[in-house]
C-alpha positions as CSV (number, residue, x, y, z in Angstrom):
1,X,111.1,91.4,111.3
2,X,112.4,89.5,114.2
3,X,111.6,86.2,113.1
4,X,113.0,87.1,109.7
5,X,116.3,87.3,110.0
6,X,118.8,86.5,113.1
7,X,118.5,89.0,115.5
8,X,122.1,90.9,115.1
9,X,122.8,89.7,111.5
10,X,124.3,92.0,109.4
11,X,120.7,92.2,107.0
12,X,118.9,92.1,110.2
13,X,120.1,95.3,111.2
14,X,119.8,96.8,108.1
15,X,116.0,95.6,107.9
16,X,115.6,97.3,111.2
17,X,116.7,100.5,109.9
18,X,114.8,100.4,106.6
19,X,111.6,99.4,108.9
20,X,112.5,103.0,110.9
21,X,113.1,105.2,107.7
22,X,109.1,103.9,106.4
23,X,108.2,105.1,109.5
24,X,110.0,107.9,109.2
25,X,108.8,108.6,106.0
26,X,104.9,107.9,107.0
27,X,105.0,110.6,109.8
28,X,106.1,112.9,107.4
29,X,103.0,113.0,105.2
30,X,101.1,113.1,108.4
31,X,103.2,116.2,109.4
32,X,102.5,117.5,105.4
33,X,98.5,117.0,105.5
34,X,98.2,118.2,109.0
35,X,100.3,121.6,108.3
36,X,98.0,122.2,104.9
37,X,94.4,121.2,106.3
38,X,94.7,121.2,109.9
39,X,92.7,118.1,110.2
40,X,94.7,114.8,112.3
41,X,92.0,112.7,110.6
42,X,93.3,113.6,107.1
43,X,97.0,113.0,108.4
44,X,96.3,109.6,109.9
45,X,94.5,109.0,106.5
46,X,97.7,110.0,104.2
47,X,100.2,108.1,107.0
48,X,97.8,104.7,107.4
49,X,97.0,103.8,103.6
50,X,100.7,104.8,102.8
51,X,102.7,102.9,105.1
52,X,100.1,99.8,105.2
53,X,100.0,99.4,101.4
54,X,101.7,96.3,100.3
55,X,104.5,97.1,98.9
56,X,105.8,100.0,101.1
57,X,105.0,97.7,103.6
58,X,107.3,95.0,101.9
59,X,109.8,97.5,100.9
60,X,110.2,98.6,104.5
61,X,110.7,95.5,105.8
62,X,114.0,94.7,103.6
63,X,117.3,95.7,102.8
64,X,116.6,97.7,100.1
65,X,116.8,101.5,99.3
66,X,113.1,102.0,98.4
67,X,112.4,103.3,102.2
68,X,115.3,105.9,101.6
69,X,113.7,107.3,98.8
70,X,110.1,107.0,100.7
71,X,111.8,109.2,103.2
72,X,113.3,111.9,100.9
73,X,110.2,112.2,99.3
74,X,108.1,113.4,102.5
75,X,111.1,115.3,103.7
76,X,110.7,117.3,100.4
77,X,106.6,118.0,100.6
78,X,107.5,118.9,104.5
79,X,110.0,121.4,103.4
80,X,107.7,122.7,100.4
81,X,104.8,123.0,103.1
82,X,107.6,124.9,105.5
83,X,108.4,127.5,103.0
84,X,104.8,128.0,101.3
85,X,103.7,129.5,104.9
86,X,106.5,131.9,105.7
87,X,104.6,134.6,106.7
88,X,105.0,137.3,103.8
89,X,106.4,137.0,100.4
90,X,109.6,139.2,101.3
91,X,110.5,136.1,103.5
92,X,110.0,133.8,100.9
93,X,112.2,135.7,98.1
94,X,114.8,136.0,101.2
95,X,115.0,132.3,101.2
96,X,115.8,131.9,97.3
97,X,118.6,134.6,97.2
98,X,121.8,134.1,95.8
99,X,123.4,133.8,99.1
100,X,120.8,131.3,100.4
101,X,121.0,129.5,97.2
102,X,124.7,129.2,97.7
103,X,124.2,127.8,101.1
104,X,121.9,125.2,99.8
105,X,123.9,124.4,97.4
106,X,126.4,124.0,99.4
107,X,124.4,121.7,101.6
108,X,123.3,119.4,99.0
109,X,126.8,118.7,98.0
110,X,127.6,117.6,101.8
111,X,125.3,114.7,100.6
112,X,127.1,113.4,98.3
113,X,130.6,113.2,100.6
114,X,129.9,109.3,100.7
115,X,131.0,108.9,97.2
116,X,134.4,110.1,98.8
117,X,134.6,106.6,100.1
118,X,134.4,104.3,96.9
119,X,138.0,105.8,95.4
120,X,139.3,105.5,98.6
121,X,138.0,102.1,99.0
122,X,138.9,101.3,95.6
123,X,142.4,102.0,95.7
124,X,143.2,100.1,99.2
125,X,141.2,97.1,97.0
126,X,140.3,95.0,100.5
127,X,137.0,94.3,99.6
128,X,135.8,90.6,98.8
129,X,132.6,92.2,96.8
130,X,132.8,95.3,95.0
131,X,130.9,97.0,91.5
132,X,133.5,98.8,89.3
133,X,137.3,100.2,89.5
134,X,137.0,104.1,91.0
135,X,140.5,104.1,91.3
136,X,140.1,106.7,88.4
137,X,138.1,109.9,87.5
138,X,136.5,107.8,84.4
139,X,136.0,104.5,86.2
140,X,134.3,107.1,89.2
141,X,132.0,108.4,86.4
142,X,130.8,105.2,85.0
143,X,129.8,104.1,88.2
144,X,128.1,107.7,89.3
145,X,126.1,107.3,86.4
146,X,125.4,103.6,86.2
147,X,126.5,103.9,82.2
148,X,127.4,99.4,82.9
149,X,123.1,99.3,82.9
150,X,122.5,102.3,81.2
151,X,121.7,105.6,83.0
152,X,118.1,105.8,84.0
153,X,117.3,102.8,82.9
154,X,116.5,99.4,84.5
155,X,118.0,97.0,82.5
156,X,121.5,96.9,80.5
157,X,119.3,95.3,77.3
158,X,115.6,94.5,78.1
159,X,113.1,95.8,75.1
160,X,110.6,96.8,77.8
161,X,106.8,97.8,77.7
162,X,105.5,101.0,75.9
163,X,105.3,104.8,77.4
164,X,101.3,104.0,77.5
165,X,101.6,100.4,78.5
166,X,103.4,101.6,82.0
167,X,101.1,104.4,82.8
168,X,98.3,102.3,82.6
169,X,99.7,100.1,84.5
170,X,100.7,102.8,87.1
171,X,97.1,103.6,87.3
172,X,95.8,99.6,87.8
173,X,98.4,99.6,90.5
174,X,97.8,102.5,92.4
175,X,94.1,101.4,92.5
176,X,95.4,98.2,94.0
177,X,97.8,99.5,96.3
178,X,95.9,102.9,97.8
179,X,91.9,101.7,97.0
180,X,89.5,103.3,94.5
181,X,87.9,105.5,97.9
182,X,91.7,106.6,98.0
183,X,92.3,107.9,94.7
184,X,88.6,109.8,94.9
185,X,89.5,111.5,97.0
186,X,92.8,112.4,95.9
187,X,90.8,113.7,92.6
188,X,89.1,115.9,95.0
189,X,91.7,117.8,96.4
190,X,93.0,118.3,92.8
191,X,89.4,119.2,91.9
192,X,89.0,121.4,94.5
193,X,92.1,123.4,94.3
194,X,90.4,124.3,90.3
195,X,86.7,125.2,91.9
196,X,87.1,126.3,95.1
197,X,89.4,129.5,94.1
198,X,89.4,131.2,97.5
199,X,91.0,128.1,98.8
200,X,94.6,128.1,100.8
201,X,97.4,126.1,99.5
202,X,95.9,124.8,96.0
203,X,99.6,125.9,94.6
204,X,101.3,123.5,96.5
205,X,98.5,120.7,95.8
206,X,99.4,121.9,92.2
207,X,102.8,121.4,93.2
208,X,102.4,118.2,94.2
209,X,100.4,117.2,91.4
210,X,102.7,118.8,89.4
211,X,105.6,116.1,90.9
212,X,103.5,113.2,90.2
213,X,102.8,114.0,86.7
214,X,107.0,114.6,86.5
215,X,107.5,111.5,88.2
216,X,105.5,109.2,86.1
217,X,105.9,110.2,82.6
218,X,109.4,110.2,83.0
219,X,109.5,106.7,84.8
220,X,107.4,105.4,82.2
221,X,109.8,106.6,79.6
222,X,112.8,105.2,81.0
223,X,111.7,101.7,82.7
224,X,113.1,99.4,79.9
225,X,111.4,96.6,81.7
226,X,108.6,93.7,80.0
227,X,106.1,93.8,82.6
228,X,103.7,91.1,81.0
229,X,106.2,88.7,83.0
230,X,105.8,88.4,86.6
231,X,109.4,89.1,87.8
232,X,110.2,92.4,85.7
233,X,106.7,93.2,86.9
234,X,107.7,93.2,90.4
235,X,110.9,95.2,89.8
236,X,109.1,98.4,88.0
237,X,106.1,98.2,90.7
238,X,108.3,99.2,93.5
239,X,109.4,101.9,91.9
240,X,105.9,103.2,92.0
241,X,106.2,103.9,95.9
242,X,107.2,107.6,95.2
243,X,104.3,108.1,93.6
244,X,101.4,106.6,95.7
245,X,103.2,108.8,98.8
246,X,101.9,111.9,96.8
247,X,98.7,110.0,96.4
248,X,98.5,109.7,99.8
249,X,99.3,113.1,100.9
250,X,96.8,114.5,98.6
251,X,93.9,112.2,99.4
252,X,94.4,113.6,103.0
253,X,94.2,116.9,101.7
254,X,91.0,115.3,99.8
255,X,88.8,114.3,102.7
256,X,89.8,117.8,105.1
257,X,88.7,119.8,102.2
258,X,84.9,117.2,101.7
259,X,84.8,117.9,105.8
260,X,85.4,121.4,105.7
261,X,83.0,122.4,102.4
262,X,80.6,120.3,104.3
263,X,81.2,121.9,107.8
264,X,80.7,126.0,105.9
265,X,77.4,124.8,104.4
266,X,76.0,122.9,107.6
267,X,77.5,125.3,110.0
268,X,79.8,123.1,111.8
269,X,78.1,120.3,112.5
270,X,79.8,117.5,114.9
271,X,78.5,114.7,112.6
272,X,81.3,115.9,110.0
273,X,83.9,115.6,112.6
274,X,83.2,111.8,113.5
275,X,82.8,110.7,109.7
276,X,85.9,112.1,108.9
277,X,87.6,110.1,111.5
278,X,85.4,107.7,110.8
279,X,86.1,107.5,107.1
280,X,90.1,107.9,108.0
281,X,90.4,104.7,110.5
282,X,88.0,102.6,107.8
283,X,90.1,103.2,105.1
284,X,93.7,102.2,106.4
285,X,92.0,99.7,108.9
286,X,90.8,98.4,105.4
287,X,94.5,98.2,104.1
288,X,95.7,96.4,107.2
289,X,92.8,94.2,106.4
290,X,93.8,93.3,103.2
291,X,97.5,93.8,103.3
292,X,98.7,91.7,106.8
293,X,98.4,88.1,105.4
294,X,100.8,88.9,102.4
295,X,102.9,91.6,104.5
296,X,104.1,89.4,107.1
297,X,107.1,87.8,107.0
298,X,107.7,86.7,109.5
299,X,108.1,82.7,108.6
300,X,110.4,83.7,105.3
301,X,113.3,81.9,105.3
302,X,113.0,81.2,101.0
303,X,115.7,83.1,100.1
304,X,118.1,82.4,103.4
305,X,117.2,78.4,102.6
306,X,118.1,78.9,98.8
307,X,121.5,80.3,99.6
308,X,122.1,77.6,102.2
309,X,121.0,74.6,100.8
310,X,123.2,75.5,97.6
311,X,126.5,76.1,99.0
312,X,125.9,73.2,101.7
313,X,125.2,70.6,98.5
314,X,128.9,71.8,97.4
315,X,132.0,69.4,97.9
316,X,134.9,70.6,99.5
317,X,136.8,73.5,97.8
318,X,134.5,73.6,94.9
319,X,134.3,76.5,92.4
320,X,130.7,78.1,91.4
321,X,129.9,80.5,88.4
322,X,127.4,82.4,89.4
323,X,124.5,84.1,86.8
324,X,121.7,86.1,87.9
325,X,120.8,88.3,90.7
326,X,119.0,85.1,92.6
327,X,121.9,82.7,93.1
328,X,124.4,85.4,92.9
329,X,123.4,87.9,96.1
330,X,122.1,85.1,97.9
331,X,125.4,83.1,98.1
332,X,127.5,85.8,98.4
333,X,125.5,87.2,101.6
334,X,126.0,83.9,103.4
335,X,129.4,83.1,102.0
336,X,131.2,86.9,102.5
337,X,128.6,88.3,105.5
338,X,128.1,85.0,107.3
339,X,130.6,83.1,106.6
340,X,129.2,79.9,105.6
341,X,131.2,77.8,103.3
342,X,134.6,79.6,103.5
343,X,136.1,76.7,101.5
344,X,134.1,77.4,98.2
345,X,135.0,80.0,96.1
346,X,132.4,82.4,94.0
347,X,132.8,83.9,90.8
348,X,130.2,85.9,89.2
349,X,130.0,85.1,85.3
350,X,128.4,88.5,83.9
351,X,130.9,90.4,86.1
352,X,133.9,88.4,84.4
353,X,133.1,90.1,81.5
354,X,134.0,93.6,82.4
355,X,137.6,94.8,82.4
356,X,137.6,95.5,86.0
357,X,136.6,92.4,87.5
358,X,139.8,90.5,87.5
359,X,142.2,93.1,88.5
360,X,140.1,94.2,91.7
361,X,138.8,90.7,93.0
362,X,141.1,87.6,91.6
363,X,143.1,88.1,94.6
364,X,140.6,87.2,96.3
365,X,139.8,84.4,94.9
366,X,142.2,81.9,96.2
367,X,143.5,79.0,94.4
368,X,141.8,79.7,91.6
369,X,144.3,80.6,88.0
370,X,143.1,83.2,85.7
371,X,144.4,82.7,82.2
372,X,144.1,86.4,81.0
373,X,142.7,89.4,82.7
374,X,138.9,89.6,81.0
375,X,136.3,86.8,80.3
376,X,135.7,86.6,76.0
377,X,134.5,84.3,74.0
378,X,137.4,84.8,71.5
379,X,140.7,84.8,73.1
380,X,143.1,87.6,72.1
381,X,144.9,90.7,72.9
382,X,142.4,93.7,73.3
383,X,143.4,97.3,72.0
384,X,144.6,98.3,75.4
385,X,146.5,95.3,76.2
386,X,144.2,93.0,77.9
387,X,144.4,89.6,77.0
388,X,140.9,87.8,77.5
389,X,140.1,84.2,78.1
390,X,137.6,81.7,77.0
391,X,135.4,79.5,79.3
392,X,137.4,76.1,78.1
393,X,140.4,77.3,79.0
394,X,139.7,78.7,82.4
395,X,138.3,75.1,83.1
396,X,141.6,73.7,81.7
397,X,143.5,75.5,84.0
398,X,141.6,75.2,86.8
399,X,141.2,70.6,86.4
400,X,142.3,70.4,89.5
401,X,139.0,71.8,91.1
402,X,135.0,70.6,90.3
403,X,133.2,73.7,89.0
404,X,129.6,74.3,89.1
405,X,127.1,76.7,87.5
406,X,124.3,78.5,89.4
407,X,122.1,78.9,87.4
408,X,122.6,78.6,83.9
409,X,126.1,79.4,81.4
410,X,126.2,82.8,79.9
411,X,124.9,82.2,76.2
412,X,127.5,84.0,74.1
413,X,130.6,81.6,75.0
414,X,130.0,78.0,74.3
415,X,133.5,76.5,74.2
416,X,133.3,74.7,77.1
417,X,131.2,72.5,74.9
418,X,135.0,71.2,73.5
419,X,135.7,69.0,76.5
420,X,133.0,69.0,79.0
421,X,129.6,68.2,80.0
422,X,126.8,69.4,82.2
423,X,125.5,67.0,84.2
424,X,122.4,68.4,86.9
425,X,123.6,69.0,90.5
426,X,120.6,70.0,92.5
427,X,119.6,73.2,91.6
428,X,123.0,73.8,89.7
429,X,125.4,72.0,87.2
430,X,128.2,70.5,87.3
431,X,131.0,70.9,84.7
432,X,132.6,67.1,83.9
433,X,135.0,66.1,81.3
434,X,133.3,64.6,78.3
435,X,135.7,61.7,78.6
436,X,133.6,60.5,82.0
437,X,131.1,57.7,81.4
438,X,127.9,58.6,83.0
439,X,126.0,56.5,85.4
440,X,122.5,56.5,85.6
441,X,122.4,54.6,88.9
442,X,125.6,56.2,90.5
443,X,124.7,59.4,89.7
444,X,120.5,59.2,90.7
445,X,121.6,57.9,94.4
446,X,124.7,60.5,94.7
447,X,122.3,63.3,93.8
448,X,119.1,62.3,95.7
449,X,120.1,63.9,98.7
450,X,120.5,67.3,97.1
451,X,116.9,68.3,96.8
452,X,116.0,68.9,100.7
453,X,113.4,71.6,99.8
454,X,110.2,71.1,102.3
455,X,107.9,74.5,101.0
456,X,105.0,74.4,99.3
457,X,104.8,74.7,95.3
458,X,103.0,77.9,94.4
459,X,102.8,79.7,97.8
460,X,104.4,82.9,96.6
461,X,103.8,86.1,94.5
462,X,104.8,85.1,90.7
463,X,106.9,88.4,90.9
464,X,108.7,87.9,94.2
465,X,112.1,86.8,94.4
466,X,110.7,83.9,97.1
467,X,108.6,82.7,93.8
468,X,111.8,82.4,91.8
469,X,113.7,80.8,94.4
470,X,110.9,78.6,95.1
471,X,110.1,77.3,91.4
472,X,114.2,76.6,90.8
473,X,114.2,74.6,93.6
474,X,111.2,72.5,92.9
475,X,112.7,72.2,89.4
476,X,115.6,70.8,90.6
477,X,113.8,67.5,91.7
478,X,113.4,67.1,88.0
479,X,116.4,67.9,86.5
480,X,118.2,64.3,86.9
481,X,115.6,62.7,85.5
482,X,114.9,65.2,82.4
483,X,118.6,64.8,81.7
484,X,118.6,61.1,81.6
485,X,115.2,60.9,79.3
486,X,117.5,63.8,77.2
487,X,120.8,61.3,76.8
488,X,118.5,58.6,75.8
489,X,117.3,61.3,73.5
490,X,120.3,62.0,71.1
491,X,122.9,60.2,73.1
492,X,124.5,57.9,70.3
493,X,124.4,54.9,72.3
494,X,123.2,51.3,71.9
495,X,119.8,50.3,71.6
496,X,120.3,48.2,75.3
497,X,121.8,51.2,77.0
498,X,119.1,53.8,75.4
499,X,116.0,51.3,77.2
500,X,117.7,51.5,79.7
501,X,118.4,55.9,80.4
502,X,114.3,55.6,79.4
503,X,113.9,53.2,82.6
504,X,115.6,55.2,84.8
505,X,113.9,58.3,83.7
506,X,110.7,56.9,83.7
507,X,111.1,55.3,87.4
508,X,112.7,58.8,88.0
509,X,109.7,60.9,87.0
510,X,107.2,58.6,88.2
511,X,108.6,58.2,91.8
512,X,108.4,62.3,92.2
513,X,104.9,63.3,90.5
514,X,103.5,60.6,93.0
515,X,105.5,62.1,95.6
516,X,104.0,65.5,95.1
517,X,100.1,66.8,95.2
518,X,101.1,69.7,94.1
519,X,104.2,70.9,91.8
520,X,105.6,72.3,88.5
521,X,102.8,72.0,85.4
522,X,105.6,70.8,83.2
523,X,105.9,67.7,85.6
524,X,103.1,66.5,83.8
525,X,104.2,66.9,80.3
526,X,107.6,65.4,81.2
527,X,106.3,62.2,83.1
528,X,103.4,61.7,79.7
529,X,106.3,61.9,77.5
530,X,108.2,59.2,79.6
531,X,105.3,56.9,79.8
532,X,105.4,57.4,75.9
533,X,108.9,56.6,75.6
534,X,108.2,53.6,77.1
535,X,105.2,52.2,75.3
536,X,107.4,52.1,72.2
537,X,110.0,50.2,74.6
538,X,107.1,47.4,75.3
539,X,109.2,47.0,78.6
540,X,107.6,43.3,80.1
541,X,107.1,44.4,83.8
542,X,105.2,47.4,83.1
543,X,101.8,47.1,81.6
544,X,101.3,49.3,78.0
545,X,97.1,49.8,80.0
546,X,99.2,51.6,82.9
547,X,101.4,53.8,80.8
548,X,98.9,54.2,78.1
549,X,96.2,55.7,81.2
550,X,99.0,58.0,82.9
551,X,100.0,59.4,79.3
552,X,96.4,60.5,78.9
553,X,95.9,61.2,82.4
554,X,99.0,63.6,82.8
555,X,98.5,65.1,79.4
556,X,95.0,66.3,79.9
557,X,96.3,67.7,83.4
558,X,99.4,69.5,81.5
559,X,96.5,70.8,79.0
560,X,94.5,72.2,81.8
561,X,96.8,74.4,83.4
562,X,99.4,75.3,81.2
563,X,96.8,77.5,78.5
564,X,100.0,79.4,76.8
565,X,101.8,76.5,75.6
566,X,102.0,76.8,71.5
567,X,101.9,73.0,71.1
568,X,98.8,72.7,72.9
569,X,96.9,71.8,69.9
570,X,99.5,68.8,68.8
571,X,99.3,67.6,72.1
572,X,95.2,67.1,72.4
573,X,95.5,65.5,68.9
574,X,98.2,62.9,70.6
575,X,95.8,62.6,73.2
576,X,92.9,61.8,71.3
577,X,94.8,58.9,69.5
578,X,95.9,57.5,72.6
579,X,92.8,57.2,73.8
580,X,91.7,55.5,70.8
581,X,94.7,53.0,71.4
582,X,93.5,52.8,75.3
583,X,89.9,51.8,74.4
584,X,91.4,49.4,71.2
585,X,93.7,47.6,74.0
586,X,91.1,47.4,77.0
587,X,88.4,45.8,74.2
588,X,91.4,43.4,73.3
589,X,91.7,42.5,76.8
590,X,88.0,41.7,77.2
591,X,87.6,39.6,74.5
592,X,90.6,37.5,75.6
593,X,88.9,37.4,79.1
594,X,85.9,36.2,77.2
């Protein structure tokens, strides 16, 4: 963790402490197998493939609240273990009277004292960054319950997979994450608990299961998330953690209860004792095994370069609109937390919509005019008096300062269409009046400089947030040039100027797919297209053999990789014409050799 972050950084210190609660968290299941079996080999088992799986590895490693939960969830089968062996049953029913209940009760609700802290927060409105307006009992509730996203859910308005489609995909991960050995043997302590009826503790393995079973269907039900693509996938597989801690604990419980059926019928032998351990250390050296080379992150700066190289590509005093979880807690860690950039101002376009927004943060946002309270698409007063604002006329309002969207304008207001332009800025956009001729030239050499990315292409998870980062900043070597060939597209310009946006997208694309082994599979399709664009030109200084050979040639290499493309039928039959027209204008050029 040290050489992720800088040691005494604000997410630094937060990592440290997540890293702590996973350990926390792992001791406790050794703690919950140890108290139920009695065997340290079946504890170490339950800690070790656990805490060494890949994702609570990951998850423990970041500022994130998964290793929270990790922790509650073996402080709870410690506590179920604690009270399942009070000594009698009279002790037990002690515990769960109406006075003790009261006093738990009573406990509980000292856990949610925190909460005291967001009115109060609220209501003295200092913060740069805040979610919602608890100033109020209602605005409180709405953000208690998440209703902005939808309670229990994990998306505002994702269609997600089915009920069946997520528990079979709980199952192909917990066979990734925990091994098949693993989840054997946590069927045999379930198993076990059914045959072996003189056993101790098969209620609380019950229990357990019980929790699991709970846990799953009702995840399943709720996760509103399409995990056929990668970075949905990677949201609802974290979630998962929960669950493969019960795994763990109960494949512990698995391999003390094979050692100890095996122990009765051979009369304690020693060989049991040393293939338990044996079997223990194999199975989480195994996960180690498998698990370090993706676990460590030691080199990861993706996200922390993202951020930076963004808001240091910015002019001066310049305005971003921020979409998307990427872009928008990235920035705002190194702008608020860090302090990089104080200059530039941030404003988050999805959070513009809410009523709240304006009212609690515009004053914090210096310099920067808000024509109305709310962010709509059709300006107006609303029933309770708020008057919203369209995109066009914030930007009219706000002329005196370049604005930039990261990444991406939201969908449903397109008035800024009336008056302005995006023209690529990096990985971003830059908002320009439609009145400004655009300059191929001007604006390739003043937007060259913008792309210092130096990772490789394809390094990372698809369903990481490093892949994202990664892939929209590779993409933004591109984007100058796809919006040139695009204005020679349906620009209404003259037939001189329209040769010559194909030039300069063609040189463009060209220069960067030779640049680059290894990159985006639409590179390919975008540079055969170009070459295309420029046969028709029958341009004098570049040979129609040359652009005819790298259309075919970058084609075929689109073809191979990119199998889900719907047009990859029309774009074989293009290919298989062109070669036709490449082996009609090489014969040509023989016979005029000849």
């Amino acid at each position: 963790m040290a050489g992720l972050l800088p040691v005494g950084s604000p997410a630094y210190r937060v990592n440290l402490l997540c890293g702590l609660l996973g350990a926390a968290a792992a001791s406790l299941l050794f703690y919950t197998v140890f108290r139920l079996s009695g065997s340290c080999a079946g504890g170490i088992l339950a800690a070790g493939v656990f805490a060494f799986s890949r994702l609570t590895w990951q998850w423990s490693i970041a500022a994130e609240v998964f290793s929270l939960n990790n922790l509650f969830v073996g402080l709870l089968m410690a506590l179920t273990v604690q009270f399942e062996e009070a000594p009698t049953a009279k002790e037990r029913s002690k515990e769960l009277s109406p006075g003790h209940l009261l006093k738990l009760g009573f406990c509980f609700s000292l856990g949610l004292l925190p909460y005291l802290y967001l009115p109060a927060s609220s209501y003295l409105n200092r913060a740069r960054w805040t979610w919602g307006d608890q100033t109020t009992f209602q605005g409180f509730w709405t953000h208690f319950l998440r209703e902005e996203y939808g309670t229990f859910n994990l998306a505002k308005s994702e269609t997600g997979s089915s009920m069946k489609e997520m528990l079979l995909f709980q199952l192909a991960q917990m066979k990734l994450e925990l091994s098949l050995p693993v989840l054997a043997l946590a069927l045999v302590a379930c198993v076990s608990s059914v045959l072996l009826t003189k056993q101790q503790k098969s209620s609380v393995i019950w229990l357990f299961t019980g929790m699991l079973c709970l846990y799953s269907l009702f995840f399943a039900w709720r996760a509103n998330l399409d995990i056929t693509k990668p970075l949905f996938l990677g949201v609802v597989e974290r979630f998962w953690l929960q669950s493969s801690a019960v795994v763990a604990v109960l494949a512990g419980l698995g391999l003390a209860t094979l050692i100890s059926v095996g122990s009765a019928m051979l009369k304690g032998s020693q060989v049991l004792l040393w293939l338990e351990w044996l079997s223990a250390l194999t199975l989480v050296s195994s996960q180690i095994w498998a698990n370090y080379s993706i676990c460590d992150q030691s080199n990861n700066y993706i996200v922390d370069k993202f951020a930076r190289n963004l808001l240091s590509s910015m002019p001066m005093d310049a305005v971003i609109l921020l979409r998307g979880d990427l872009p928008g807690n990235a920035l705002r860690y190194v702008h608020y937390c860090e302090g990089m950039r104080p200059d530039v101002t941030l404003i988050d376009q999805e959070m513009m919509t809410y009523k709240w927004y304006l009212p609690k943060l515009a004053k914090h946002l210096p310099d920067v005019y808000f024509p109305g309270d709310q962010w709509n698409p059709v300006e107006g007063v609303l029933p309770d008096g708020k008057l919203t604002f369209n995109l066009h006329h914030f930007l009219k309002v706000n002329k005196h300062k370049e604005v930039f969207v990261c990444i991406g304008l939201h969908e449903g207001d397109s008035t800024w269409r009336r008056s302005y332009s995006l023209w690529p800025w990096g990985t971003c956009e830059k908002l320009v009046p439609s009145d400004v001729a655009f300059d191929p030239a001007e604006w390739t050499h003043l937007t060259r400089n913008l792309y210092n990315w130096t990772e490789d292409y394809g390094s990372f998870q698809p369903s990481s947030w490093e892949a994202v980062a990664n892939e929209e900043m590779w993409q933004a070597r591109m984007k100058t040039a796809f919006f040139i060939f695009n204005l020679a597209e349906t620009a209404s310009v003259s037939a001189e100027m329209k040769s010559l946006l194909y030039t300069f997208a063609y040189t463009s694309y060209k220069e960067i797919v030779s640049s680059h082994s290894s990159h985006p599979v639409n590179w390919h399709k975008n540079y055969a297209i170009a070459c295309e664009r420029m046969l028709r030109l029958q341009q004098a200084d570049v040979e129609p053999e040359v652009l005819l050979s790298e259309t075919v040639k970058h084609f075929l290499l689109y073809v191979e990789k990119a199998e889900d493309d719907p047009q990859l039928q029309d774009i074989l039959q293009a290919v298989k014409h062109l070669k036709k027209e490449l082996q009609s204008l090489r014969r040509r050029k023989e016979d005029r050799r000849q």
